[in-house]
Residue frames relative to the residue before (quaternion, step in Angstrom):
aa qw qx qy qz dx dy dz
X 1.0000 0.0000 0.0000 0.0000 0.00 0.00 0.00
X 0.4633 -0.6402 0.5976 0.1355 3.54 -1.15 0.84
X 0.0325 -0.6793 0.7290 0.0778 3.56 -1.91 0.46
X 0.5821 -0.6912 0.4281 0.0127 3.05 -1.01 1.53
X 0.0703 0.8783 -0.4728 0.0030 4.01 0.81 1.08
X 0.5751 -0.6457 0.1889 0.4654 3.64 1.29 0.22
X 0.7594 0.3419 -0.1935 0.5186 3.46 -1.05 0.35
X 0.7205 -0.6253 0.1295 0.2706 2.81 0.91 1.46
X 0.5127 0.6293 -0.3513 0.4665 3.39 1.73 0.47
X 0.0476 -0.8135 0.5796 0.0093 3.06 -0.60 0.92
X 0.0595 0.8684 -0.4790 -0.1132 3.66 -1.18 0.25
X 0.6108 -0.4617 0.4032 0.5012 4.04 -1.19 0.88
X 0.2210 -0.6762 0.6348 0.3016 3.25 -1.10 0.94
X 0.3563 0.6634 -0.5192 0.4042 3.78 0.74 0.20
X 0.6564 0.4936 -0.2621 0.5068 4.02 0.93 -0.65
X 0.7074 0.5496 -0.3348 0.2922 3.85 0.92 -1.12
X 0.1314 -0.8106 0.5329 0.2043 3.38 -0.52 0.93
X 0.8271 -0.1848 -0.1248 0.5159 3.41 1.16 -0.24
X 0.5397 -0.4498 0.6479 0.2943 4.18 -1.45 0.41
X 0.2085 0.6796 -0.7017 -0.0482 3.98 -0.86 0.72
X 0.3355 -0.5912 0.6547 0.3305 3.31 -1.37 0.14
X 0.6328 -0.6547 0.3379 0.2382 3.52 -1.26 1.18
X 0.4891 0.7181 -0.2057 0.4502 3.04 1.49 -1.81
X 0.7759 0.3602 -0.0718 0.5129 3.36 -0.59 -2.31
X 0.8413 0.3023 -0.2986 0.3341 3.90 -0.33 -0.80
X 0.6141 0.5076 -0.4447 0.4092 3.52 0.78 -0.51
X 0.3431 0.7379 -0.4873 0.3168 3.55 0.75 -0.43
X 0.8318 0.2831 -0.2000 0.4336 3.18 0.42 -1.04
X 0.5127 -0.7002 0.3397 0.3627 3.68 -1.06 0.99
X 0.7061 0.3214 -0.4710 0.4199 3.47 0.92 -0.24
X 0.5770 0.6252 -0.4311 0.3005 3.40 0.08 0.74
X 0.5385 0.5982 -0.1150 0.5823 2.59 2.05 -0.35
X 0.6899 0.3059 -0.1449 0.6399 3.22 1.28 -0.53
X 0.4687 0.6079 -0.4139 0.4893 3.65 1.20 0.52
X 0.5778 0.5205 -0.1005 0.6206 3.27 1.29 -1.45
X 0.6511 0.5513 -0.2556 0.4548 3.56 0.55 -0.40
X 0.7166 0.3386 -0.1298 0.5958 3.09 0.46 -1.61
X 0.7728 0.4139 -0.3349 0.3454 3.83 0.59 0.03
X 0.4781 0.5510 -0.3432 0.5916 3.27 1.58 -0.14
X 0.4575 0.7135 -0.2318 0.4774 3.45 1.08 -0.91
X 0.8408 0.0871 0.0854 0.5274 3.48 0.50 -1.25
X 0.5800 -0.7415 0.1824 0.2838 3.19 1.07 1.29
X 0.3449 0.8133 -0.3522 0.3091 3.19 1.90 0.65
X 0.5758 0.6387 -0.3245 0.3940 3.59 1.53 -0.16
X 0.1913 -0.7084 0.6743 0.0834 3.83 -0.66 0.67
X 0.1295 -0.7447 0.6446 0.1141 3.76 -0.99 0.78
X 0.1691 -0.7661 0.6167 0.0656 3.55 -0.29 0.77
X 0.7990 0.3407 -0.1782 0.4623 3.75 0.53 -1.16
X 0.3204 -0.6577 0.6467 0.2156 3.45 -1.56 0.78
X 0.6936 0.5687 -0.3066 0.3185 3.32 1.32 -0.14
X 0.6628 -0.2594 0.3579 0.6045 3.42 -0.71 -0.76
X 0.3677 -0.6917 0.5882 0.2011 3.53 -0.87 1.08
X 0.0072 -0.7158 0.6975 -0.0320 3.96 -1.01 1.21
X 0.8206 0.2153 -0.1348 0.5120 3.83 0.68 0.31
X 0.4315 -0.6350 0.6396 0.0397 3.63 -1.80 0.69
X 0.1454 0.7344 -0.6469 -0.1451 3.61 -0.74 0.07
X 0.2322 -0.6864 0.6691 0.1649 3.86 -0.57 0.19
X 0.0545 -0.7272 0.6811 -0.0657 3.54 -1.24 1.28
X 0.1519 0.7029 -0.6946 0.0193 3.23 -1.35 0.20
X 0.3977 -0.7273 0.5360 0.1596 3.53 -0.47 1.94
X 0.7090 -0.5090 0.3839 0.3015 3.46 -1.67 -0.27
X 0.5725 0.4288 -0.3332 0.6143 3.47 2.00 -0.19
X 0.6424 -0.6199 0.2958 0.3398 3.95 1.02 0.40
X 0.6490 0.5308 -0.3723 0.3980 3.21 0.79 -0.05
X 0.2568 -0.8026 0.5331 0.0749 3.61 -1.11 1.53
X 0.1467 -0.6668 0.7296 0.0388 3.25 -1.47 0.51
X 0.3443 -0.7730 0.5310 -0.0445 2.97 -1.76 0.69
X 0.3108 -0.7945 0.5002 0.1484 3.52 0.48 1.46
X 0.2078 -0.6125 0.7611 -0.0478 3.59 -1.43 0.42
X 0.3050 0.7147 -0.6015 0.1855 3.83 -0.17 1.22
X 0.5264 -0.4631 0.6648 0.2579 3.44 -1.92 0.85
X 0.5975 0.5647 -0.4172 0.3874 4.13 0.58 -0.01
X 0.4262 -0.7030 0.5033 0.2662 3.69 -0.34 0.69
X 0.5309 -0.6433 0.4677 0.2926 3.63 -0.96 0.75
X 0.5074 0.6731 -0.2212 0.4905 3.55 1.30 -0.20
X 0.5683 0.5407 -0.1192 0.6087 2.97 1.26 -1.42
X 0.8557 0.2750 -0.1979 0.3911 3.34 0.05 -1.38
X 0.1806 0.7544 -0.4360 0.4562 3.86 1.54 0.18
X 0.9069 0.1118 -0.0432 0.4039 2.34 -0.76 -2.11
X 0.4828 0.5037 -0.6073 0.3800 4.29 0.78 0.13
X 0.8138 0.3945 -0.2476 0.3475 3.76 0.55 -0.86
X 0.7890 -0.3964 0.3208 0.3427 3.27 0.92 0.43
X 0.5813 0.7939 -0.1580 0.0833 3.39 0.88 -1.15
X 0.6255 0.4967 -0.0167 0.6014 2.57 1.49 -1.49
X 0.2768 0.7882 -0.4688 0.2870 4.26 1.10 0.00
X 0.8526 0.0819 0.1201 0.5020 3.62 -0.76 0.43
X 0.6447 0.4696 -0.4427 0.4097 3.60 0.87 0.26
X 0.3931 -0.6943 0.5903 0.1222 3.96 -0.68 1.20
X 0.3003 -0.6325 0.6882 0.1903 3.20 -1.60 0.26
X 0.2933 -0.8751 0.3849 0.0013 3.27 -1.20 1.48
């Protein structure tokens, strides 16, 4: 099954290693320098013309990762993929 990251990109959610929120995760500097070092190496994928509100981390089945850039909220993209099923708030 596929998730829908906008602009017509879609990806196997079987590939997603992880949903960040831009906001909350960049805070931190290595994340910032993750995102760096991956734009850097031509590992970045811009989906959004908009303000970016979300990350997706991929890694296909031949190993190689990319890094979505979407105007879709990680929330958003949760609850399109399923993710968020059967999990309570504590």
């Amino acid at each position: 099954m596929s998730l829908h990251l906008g602009q017509d990109v879609t990806v196997n959610k079987d590939e997603i290693v992880g949903i960040f929120d831009m906001d909350t995760s960049t805070v931190s500097k290595t994340t910032r320098d993750y995102l760096w070092a991956a734009e850097k190496s031509g590992k970045v994928v811009n989906v959004s013309t908009e303000l970016p509100k979300s990350f997706v981390v991929c890694i296909d089945k031949a190993g190689k990762t990319t890094v979505y850039i979407s105007q879709i909220s990680s929330a958003t993209l949760l609850k399109r993929g399923g993710f968020l099923k059967g999990l309570t708030a504590i």
